[in-house]
mmCIF file of the N, C-alpha and C atoms, coordinates in Angstrom:
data_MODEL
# 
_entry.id   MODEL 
# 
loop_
_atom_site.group_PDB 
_atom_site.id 
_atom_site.type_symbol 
_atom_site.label_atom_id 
_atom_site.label_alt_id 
_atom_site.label_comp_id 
_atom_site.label_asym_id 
_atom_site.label_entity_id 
_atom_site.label_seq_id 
_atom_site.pdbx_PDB_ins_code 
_atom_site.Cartn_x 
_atom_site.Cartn_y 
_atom_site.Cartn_z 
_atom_site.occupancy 
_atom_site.B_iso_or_equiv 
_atom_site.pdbx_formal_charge 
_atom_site.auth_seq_id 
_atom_site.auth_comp_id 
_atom_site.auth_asym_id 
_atom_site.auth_atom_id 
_atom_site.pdbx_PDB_model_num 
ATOM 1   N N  . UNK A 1 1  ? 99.154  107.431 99.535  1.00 0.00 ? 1  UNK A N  1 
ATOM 2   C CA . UNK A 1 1  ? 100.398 107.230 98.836  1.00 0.00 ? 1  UNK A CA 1 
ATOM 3   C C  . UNK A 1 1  ? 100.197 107.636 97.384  1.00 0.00 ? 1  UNK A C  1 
ATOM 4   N N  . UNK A 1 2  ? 101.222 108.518 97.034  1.00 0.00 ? 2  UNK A N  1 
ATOM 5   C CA . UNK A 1 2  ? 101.470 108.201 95.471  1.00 0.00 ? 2  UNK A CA 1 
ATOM 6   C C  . UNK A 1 2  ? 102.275 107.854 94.650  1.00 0.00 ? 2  UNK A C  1 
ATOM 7   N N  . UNK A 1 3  ? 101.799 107.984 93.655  1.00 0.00 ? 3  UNK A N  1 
ATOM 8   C CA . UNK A 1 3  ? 102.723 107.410 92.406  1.00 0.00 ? 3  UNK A CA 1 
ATOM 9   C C  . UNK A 1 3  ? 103.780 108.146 92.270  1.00 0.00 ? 3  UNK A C  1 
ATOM 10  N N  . UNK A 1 4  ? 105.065 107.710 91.998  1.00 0.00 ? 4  UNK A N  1 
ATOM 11  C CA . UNK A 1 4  ? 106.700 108.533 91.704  1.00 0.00 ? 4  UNK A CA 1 
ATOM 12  C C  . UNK A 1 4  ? 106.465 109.090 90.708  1.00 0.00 ? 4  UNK A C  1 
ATOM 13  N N  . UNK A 1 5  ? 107.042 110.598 90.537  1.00 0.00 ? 5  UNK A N  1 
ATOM 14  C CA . UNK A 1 5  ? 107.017 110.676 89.442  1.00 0.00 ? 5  UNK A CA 1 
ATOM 15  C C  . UNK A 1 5  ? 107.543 110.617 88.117  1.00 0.00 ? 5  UNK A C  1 
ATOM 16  N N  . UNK A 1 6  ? 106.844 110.625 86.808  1.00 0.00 ? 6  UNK A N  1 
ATOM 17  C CA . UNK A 1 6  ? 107.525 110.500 85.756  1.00 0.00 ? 6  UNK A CA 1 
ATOM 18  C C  . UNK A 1 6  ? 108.695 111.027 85.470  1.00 0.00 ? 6  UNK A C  1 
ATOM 19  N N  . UNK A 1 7  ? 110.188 109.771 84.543  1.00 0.00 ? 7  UNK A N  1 
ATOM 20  C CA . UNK A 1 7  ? 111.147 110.919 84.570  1.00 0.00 ? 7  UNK A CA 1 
ATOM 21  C C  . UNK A 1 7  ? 110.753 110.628 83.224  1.00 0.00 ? 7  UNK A C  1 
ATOM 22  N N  . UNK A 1 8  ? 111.548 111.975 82.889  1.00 0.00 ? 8  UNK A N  1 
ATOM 23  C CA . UNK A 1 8  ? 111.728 112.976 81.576  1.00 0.00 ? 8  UNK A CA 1 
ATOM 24  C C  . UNK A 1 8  ? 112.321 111.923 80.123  1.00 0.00 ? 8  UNK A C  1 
ATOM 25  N N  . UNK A 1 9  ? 112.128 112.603 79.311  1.00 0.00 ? 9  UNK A N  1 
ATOM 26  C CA . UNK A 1 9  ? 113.204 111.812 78.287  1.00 0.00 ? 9  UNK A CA 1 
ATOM 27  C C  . UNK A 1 9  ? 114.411 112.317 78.241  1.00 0.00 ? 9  UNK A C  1 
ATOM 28  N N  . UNK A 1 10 ? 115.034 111.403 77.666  1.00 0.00 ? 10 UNK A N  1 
ATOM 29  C CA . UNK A 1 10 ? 116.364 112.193 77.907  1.00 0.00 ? 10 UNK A CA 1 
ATOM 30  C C  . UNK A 1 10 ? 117.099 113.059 77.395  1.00 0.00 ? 10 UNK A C  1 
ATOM 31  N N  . UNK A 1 11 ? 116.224 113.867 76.211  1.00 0.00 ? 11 UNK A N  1 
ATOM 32  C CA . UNK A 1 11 ? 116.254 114.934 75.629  1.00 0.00 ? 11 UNK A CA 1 
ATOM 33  C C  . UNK A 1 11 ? 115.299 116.022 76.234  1.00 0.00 ? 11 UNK A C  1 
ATOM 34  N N  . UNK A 1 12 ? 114.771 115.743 77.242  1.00 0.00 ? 12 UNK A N  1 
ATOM 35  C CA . UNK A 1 12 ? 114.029 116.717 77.557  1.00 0.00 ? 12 UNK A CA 1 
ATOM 36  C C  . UNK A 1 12 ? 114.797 118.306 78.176  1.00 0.00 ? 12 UNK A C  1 
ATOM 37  N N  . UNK A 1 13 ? 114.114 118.650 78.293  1.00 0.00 ? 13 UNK A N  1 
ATOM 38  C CA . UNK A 1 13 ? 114.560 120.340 78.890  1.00 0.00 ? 13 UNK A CA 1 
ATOM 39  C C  . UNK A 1 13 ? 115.569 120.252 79.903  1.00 0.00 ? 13 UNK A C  1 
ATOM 40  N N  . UNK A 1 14 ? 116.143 121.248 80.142  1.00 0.00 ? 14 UNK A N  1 
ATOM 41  C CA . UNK A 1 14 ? 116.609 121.047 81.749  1.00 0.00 ? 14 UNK A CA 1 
ATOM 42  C C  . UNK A 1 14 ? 115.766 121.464 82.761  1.00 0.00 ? 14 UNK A C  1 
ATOM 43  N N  . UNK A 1 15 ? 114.710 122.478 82.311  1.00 0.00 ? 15 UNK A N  1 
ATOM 44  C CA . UNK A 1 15 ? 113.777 122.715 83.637  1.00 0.00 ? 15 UNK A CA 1 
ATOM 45  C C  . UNK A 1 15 ? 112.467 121.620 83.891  1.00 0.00 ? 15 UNK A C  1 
ATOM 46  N N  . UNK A 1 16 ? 112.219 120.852 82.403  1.00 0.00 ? 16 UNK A N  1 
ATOM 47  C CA . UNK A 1 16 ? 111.532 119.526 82.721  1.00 0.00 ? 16 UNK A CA 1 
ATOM 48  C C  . UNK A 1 16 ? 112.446 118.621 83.619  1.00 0.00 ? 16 UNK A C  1 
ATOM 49  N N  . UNK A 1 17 ? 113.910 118.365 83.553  1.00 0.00 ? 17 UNK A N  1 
ATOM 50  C CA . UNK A 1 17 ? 114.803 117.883 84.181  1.00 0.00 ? 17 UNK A CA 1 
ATOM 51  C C  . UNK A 1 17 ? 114.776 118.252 86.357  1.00 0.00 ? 17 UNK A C  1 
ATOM 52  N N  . UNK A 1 18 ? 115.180 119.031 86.488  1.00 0.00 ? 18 UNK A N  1 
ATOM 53  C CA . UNK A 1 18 ? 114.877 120.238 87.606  1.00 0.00 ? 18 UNK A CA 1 
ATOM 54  C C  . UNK A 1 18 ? 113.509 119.782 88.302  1.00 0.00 ? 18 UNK A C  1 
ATOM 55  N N  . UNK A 1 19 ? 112.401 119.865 87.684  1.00 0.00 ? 19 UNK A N  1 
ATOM 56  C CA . UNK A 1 19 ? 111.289 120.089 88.023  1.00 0.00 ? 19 UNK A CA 1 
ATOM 57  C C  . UNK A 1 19 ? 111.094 118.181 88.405  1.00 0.00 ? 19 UNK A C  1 
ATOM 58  N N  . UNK A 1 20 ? 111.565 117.228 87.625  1.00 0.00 ? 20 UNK A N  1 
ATOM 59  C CA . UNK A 1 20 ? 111.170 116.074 88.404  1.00 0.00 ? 20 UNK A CA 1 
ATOM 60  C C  . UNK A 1 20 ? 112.001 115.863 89.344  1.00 0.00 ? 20 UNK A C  1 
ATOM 61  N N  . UNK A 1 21 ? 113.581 116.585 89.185  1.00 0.00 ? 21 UNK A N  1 
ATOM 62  C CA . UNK A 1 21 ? 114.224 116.182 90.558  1.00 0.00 ? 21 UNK A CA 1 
ATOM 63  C C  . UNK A 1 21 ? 113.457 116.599 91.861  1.00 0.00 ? 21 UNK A C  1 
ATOM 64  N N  . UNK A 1 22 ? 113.202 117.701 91.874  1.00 0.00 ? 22 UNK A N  1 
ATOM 65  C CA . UNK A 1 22 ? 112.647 118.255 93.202  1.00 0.00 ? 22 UNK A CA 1 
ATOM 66  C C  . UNK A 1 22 ? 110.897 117.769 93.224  1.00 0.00 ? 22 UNK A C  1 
ATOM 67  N N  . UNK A 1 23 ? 110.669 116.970 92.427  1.00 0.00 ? 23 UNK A N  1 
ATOM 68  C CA . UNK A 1 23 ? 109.107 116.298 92.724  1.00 0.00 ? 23 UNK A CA 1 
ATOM 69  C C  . UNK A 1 23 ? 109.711 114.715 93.340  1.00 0.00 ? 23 UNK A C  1 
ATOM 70  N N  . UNK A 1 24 ? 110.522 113.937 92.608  1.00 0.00 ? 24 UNK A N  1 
ATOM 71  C CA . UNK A 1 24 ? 111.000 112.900 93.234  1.00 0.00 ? 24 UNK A CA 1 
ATOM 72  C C  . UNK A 1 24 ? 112.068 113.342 94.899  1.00 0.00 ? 24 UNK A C  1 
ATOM 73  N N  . UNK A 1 25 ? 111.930 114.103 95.104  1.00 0.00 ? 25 UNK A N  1 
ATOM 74  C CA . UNK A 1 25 ? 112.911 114.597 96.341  1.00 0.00 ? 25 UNK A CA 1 
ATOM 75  C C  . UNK A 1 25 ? 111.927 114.940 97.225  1.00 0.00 ? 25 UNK A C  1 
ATOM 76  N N  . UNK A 1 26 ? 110.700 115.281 97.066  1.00 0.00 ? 26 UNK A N  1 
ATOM 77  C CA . UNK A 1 26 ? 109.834 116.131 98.114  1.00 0.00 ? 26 UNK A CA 1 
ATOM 78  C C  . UNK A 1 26 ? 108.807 114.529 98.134  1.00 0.00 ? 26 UNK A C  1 
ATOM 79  N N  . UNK A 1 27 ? 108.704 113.739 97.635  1.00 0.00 ? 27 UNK A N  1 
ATOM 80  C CA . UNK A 1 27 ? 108.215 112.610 97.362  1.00 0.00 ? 27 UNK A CA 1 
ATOM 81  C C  . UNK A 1 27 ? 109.012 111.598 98.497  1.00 0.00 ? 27 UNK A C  1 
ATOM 82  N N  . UNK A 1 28 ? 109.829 111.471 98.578  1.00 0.00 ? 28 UNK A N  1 
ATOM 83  C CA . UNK A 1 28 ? 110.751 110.758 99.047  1.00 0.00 ? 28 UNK A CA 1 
ATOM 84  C C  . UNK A 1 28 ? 110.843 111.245 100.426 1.00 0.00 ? 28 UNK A C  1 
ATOM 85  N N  . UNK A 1 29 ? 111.098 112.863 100.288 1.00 0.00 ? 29 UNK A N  1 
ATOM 86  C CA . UNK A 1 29 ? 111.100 112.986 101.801 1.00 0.00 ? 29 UNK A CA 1 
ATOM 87  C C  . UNK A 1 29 ? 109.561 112.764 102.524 1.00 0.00 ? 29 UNK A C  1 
ATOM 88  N N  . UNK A 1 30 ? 108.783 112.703 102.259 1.00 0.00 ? 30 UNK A N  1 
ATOM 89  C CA . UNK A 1 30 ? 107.172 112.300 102.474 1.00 0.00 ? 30 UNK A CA 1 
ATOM 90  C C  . UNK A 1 30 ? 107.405 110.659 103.281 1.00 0.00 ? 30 UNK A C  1 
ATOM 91  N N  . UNK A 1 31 ? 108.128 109.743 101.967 1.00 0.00 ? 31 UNK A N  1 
ATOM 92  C CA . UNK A 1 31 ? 107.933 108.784 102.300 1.00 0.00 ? 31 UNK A CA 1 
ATOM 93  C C  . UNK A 1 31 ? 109.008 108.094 103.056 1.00 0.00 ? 31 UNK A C  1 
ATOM 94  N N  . UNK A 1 32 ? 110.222 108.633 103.545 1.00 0.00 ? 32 UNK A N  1 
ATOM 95  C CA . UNK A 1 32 ? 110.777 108.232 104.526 1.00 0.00 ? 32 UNK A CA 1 
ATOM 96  C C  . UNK A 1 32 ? 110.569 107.846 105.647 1.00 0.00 ? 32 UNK A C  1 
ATOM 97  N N  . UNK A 1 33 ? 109.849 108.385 106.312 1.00 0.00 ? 33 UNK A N  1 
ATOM 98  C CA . UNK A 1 33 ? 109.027 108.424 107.502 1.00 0.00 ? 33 UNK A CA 1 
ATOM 99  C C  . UNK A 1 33 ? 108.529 107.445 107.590 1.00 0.00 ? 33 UNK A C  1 
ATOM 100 N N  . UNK A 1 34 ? 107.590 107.546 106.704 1.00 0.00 ? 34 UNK A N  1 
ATOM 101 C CA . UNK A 1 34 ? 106.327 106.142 107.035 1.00 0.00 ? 34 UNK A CA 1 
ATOM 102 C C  . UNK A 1 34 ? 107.321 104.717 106.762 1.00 0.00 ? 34 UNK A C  1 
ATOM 103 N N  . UNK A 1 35 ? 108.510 104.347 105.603 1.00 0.00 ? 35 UNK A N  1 
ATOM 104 C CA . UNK A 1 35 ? 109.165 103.723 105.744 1.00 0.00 ? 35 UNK A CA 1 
ATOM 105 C C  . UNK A 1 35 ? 110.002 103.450 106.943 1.00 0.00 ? 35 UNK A C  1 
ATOM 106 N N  . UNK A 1 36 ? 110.488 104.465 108.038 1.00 0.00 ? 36 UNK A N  1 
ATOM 107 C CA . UNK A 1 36 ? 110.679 104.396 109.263 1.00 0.00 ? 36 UNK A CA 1 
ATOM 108 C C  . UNK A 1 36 ? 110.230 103.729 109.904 1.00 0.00 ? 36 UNK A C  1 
ATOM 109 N N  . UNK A 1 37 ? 108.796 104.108 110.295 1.00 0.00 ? 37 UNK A N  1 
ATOM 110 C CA . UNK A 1 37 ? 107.502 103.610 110.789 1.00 0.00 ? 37 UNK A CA 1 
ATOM 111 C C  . UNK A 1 37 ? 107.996 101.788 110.783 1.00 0.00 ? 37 UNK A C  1 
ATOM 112 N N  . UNK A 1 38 ? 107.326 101.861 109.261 1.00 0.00 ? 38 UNK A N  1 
ATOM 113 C CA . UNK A 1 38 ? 107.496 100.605 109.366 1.00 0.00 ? 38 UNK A CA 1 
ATOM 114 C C  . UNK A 1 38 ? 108.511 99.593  109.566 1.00 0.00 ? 38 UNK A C  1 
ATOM 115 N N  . UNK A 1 39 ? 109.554 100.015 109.501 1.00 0.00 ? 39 UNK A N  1 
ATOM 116 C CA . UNK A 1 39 ? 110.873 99.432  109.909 1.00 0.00 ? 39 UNK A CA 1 
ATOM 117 C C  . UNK A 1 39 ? 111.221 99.780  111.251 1.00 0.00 ? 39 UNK A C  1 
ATOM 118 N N  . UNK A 1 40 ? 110.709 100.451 111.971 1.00 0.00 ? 40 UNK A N  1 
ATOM 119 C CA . UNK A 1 40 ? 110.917 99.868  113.512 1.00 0.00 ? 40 UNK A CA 1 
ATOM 120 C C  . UNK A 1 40 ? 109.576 99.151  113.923 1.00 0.00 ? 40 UNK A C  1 
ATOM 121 N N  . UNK A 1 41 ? 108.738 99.610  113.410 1.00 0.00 ? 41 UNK A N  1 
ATOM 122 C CA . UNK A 1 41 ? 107.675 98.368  114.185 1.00 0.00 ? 41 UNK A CA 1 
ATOM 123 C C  . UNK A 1 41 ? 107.675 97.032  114.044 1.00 0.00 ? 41 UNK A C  1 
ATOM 124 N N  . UNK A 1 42 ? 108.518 96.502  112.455 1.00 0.00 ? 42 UNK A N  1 
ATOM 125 C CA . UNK A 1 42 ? 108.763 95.524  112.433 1.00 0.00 ? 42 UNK A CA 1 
ATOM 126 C C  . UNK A 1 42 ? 109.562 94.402  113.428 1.00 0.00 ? 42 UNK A C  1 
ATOM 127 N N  . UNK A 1 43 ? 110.688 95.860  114.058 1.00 0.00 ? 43 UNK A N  1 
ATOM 128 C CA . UNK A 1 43 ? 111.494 95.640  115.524 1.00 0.00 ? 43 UNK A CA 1 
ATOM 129 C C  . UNK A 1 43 ? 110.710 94.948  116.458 1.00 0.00 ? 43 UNK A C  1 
ATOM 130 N N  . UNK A 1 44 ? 109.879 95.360  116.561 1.00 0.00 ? 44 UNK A N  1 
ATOM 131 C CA . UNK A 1 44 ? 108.910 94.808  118.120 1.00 0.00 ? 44 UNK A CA 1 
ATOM 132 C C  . UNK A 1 44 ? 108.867 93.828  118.233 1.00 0.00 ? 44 UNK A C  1 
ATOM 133 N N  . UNK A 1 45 ? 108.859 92.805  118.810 1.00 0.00 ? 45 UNK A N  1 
ATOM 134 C CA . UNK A 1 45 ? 108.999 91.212  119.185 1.00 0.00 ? 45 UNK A CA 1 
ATOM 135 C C  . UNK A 1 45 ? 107.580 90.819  118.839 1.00 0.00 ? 45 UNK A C  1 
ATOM 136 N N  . UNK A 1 46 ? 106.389 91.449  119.390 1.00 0.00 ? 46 UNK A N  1 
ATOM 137 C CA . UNK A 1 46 ? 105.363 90.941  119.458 1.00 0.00 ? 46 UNK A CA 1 
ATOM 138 C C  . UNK A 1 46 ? 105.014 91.233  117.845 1.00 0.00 ? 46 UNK A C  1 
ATOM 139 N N  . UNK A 1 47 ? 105.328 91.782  117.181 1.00 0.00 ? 47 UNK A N  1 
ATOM 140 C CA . UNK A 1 47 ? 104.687 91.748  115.939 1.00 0.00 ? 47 UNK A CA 1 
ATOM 141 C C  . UNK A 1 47 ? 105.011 90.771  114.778 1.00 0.00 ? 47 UNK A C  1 
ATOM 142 N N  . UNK A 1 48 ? 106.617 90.609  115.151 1.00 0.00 ? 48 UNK A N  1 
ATOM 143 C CA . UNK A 1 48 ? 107.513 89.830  114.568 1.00 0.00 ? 48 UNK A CA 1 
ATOM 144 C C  . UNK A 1 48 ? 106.604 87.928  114.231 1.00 0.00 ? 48 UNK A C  1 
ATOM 145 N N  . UNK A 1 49 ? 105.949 87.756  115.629 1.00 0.00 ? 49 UNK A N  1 
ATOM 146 C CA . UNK A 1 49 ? 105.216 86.742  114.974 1.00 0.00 ? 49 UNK A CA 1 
ATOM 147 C C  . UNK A 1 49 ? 103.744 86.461  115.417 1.00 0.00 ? 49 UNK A C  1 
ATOM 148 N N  . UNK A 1 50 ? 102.438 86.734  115.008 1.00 0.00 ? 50 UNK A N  1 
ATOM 149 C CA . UNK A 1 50 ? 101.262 87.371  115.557 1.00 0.00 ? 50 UNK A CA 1 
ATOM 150 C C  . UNK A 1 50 ? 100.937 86.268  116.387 1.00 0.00 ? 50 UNK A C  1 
ATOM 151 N N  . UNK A 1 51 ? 100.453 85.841  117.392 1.00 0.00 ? 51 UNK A N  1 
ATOM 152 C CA . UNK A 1 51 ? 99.893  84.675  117.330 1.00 0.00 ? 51 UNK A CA 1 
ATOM 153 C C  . UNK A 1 51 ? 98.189  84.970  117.999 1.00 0.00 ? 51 UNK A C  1 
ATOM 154 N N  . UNK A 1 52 ? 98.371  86.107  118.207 1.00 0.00 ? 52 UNK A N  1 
ATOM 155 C CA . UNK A 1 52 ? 96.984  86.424  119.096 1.00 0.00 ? 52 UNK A CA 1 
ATOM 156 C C  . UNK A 1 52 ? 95.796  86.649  118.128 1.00 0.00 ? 52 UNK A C  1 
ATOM 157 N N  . UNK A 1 53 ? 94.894  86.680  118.960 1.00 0.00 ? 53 UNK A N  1 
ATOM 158 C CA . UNK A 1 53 ? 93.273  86.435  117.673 1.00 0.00 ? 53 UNK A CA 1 
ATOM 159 C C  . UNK A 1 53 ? 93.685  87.872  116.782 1.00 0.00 ? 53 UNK A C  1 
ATOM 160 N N  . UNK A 1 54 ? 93.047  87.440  115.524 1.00 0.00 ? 54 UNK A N  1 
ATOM 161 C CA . UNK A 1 54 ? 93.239  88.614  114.609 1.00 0.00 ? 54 UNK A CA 1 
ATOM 162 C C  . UNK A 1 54 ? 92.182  89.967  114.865 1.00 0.00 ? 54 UNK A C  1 
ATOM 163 N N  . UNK A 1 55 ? 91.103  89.763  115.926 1.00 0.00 ? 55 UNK A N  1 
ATOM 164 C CA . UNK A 1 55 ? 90.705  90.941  115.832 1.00 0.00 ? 55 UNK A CA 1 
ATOM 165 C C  . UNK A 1 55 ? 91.335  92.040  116.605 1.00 0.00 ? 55 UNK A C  1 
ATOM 166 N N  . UNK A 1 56 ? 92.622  91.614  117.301 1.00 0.00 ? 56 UNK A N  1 
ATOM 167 C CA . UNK A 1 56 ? 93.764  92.020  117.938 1.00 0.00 ? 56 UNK A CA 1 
ATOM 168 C C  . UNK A 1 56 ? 94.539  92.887  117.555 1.00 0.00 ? 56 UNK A C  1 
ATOM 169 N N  . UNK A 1 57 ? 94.407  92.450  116.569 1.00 0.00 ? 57 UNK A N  1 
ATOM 170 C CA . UNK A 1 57 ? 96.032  92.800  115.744 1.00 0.00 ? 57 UNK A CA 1 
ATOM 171 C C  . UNK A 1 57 ? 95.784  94.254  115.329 1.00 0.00 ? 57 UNK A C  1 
ATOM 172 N N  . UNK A 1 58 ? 94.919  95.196  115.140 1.00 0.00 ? 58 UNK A N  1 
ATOM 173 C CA . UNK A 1 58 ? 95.186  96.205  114.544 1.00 0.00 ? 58 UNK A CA 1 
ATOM 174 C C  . UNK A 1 58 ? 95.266  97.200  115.766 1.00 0.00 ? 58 UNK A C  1 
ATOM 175 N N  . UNK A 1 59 ? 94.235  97.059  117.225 1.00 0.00 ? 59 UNK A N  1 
ATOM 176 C CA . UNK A 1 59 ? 95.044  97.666  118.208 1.00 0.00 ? 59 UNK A CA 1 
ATOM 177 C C  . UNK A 1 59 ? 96.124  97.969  118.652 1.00 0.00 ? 59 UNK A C  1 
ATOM 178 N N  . UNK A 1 60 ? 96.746  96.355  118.528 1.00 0.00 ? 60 UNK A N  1 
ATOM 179 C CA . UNK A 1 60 ? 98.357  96.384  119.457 1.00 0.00 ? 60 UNK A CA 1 
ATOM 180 C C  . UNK A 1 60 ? 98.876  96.772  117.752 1.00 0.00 ? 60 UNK A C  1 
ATOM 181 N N  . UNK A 1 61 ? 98.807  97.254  116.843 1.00 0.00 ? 61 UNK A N  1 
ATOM 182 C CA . UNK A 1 61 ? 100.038 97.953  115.710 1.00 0.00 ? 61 UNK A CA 1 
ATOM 183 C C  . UNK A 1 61 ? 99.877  99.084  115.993 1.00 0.00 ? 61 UNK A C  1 
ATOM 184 N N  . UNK A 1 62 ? 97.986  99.677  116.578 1.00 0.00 ? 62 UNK A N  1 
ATOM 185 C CA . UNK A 1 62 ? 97.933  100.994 117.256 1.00 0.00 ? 62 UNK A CA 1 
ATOM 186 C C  . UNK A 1 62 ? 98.893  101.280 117.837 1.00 0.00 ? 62 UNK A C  1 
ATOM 187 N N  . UNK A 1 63 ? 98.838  100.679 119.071 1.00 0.00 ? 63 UNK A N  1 
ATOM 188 C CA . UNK A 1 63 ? 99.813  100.955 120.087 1.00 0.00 ? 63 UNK A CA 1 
ATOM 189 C C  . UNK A 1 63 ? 101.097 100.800 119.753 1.00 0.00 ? 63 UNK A C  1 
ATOM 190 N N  . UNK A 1 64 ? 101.747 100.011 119.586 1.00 0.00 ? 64 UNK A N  1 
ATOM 191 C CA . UNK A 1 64 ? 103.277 100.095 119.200 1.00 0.00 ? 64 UNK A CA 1 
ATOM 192 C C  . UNK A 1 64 ? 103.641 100.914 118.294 1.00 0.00 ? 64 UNK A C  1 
ATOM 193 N N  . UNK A 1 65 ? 102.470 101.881 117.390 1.00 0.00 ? 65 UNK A N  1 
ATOM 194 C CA . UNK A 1 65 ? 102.878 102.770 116.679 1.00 0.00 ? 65 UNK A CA 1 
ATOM 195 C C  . UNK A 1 65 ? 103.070 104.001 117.119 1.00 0.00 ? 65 UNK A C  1 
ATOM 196 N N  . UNK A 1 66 ? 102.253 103.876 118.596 1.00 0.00 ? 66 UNK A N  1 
ATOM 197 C CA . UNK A 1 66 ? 101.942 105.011 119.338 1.00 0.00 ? 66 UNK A CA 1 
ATOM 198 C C  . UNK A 1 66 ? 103.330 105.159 120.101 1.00 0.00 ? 66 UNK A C  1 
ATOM 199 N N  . UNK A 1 67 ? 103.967 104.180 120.890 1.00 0.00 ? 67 UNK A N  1 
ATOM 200 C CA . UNK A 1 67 ? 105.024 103.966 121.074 1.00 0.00 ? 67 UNK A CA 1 
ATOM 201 C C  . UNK A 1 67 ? 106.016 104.239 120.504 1.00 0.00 ? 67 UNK A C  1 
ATOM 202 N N  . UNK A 1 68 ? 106.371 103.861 119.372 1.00 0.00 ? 68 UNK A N  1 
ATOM 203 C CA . UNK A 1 68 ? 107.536 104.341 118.103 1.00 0.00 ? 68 UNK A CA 1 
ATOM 204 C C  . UNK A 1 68 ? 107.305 105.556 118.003 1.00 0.00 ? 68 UNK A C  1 
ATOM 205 N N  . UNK A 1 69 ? 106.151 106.685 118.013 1.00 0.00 ? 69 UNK A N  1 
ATOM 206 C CA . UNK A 1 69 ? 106.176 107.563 117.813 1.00 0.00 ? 69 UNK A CA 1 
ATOM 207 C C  . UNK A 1 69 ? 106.841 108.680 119.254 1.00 0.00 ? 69 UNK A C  1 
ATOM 208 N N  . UNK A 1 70 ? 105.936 108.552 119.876 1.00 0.00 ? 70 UNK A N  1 
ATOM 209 C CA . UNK A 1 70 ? 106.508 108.815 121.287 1.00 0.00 ? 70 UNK A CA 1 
ATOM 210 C C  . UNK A 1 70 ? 108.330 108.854 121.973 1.00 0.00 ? 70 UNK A C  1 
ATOM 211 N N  . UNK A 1 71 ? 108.837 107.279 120.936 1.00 0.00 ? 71 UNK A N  1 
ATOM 212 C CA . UNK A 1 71 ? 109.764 107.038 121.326 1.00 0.00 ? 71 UNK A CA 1 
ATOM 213 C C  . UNK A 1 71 ? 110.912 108.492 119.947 1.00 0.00 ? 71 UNK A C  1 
ATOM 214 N N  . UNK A 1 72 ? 110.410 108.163 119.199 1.00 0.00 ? 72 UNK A N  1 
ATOM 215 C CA . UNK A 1 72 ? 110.967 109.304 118.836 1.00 0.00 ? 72 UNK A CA 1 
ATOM 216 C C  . UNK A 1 72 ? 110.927 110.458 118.678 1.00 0.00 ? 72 UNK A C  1 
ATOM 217 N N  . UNK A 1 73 ? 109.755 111.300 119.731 1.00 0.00 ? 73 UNK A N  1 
ATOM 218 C CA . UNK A 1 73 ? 109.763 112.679 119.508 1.00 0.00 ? 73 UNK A CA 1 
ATOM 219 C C  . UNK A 1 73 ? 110.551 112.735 120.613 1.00 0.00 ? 73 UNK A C  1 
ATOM 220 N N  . UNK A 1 74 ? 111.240 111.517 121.592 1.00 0.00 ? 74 UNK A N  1 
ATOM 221 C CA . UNK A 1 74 ? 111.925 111.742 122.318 1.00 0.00 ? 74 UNK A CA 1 
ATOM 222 C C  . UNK A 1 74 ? 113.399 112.479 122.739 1.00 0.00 ? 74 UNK A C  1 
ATOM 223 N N  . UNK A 1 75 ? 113.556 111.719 120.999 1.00 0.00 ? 75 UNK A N  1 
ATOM 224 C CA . UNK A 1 75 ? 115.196 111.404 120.631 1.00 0.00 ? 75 UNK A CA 1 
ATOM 225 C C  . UNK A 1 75 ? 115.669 112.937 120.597 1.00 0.00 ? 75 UNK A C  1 
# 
């Protein structure tokens, strides 16, 4: 992940202007996705409240991620 980037002052250029729109836009589209991600896995019932041993837990997010993914190269 990174950091957003810096905006401009507000006297700055218009191509300093330009140049952070399309860095905050290509940024964003990056991080949509993984915000996806995580907002349907949050969906899943079983994740919603863990109760199983914790050395568990990072398999089954495997899997249900594997799932979410699957489920949407479906769509």
């Amino acid at each position: 992940m990174s950091v957003p980037p810096r905006k401009p002052a507000k006297n700055a250029a218009p191509e300093m202007t330009g140049a952070y729109e399309q860095a905050r836009h290509a940024q964003s589209s990056q991080r949509i996705c993984v915000e996806h991600a995580i907002a349907d896995s949050k969906n899943w019932r079983p994740l919603q409240r863990w109760t199983g041993r914790r050395e568990d837990l990072p398999e089954t997010i495997q899997a249900i991620g594997s799932l979410v993914s699957d489920r949407a190269a479906a769509r």
